[in-house]
C-alpha positions, 0 to 999 in steps of 0.5 A: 500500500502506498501512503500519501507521504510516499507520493513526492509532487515535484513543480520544476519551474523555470527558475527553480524546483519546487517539491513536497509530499503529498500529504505535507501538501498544506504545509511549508514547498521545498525549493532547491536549485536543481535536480542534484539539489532536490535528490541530495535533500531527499536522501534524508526523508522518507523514501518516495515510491511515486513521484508526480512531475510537472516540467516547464524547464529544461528537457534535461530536468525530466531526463534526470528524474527518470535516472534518479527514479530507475536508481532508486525504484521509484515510479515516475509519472510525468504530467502533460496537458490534456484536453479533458481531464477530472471536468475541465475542458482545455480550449486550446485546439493542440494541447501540446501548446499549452505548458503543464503548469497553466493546465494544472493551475486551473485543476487546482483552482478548479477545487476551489470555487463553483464560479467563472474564475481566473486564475493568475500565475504570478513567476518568470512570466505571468499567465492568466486563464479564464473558466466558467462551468468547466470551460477553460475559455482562453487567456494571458501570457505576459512577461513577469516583474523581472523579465519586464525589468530587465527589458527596459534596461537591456533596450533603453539607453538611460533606464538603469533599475536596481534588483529590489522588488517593491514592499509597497505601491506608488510613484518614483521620484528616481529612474529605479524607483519609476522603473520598479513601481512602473512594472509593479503597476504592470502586474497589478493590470492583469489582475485588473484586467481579469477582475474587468474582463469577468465583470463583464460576463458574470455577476459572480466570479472568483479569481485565485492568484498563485506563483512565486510572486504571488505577494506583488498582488496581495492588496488583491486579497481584500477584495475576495480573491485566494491567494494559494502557496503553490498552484501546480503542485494542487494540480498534481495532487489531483493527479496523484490522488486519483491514482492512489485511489485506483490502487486501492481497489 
């Protein structure tokens, strides 16, 4: 029998690799730099029997994984995009498009509310999905805070910007502080942008915001949105815990 804790869900990201158990999921992600890093940790935790994958980076990450779980018997499943899965309905025409993470963002925020919502990935990039009754109906992909910053200063002759991401909203009164405050503003106009775009369709809506940089939008909180530790690996879980059930009948 396997049990909840021998289930590892492991979110590899563009910068980083994020992984917990499955029945540590409402606690504390795990973060390492690489895959080594992640294995190196796992040598001093209970052994895990299945490992769950979600892989947006390199094709070298999951190529690691696959060696580190045939050295060490453990069963690899490797998530991807799908069309139809647990009631939700994928919009994209080839799924193979459409990273896993965003796909498993929504199965997780899918778990959260019976409303349309949109569910806001705040990391290297920002990505937003619209669903309303099991419809995944299209969304957002822009640039995240880093990337928006780093563009002004690699294609502008004078902007410079330091690496400090704001505590706070305003306006600068130096090119650094105009500079982050302008790309905070940035990301806070997706989360407008959605909260317009559903108003105008529904009456009731929820939107759920996660991602490594999910803080920039917690004035959103205030107003009813959910702010969750990490979508994808709620994502995985779902995966995991269907297959969990099917072994134990």
């Amino acid at each position: 029998m396997v049990t909840e804790s021998e289930v590892l869900l492991v979110d590899a990201g563009n910068s980083s690799i994020k992984y917990v158990s499955l029945k540590d999921i409402n606690d504390s992600i795990h973060t390492a730099a690489s895959p080594q890093a992640c294995f190196d940790t796992l040598k001093n935790s209970q052994p895990a029997k299945f490992i769950f994958l979600s892989n947006v980076g390199k094709a070298s990450i999951e190529e690691q994984f696959h060696h580190y779980c045939a050295q060490n018997q453990i069963q690899l499943r490797v998530i991807e995009t799908e069309k139809h899965r647990f009631s939700l309905t994928n919009a994209y025409s080839d799924v193979t498009k459409m990273g896993v993470d965003r796909w498993l963002a929504m199965l997780a925020a899918h778990t959260m509310t019976d409303r349309a919502f949109a569910v806001i990935d705040v990391g290297t990039a920002i990505t937003c999905d619209f669903v309303a009754d099991g419809q995944h109906l299209g969304g957002w992909i822009t640039p995240g805070y880093g990337l928006m910053k780093d563009a002004l200063v690699k294609n502008t002759a004078k902007v410079i910007a330091d690496n400090q991401i704001p505590t706070d909203f305003g306006i600068g009164q130096s090119t650094q502080d105009c500079v982050a405050m302008g790309c905070q503003a940035a990301v806070h106009g997706v989360y407008l942008s959605a909260v317009d775009y559903l108003s105008s369709k529904h009456d009731e809506f929820s939107i759920i915001i996660g991602g490594g940089g999910k803080n920039m939008l917690a004035f959103a909180q205030f107003d009813g949105s959910i702010l969750v530790a990490n979508l994808v690996v709620h994502g995985l879980a779902r995966y995991a815990r269907r297959e969990l059930q099917a072994l134990l009948f």
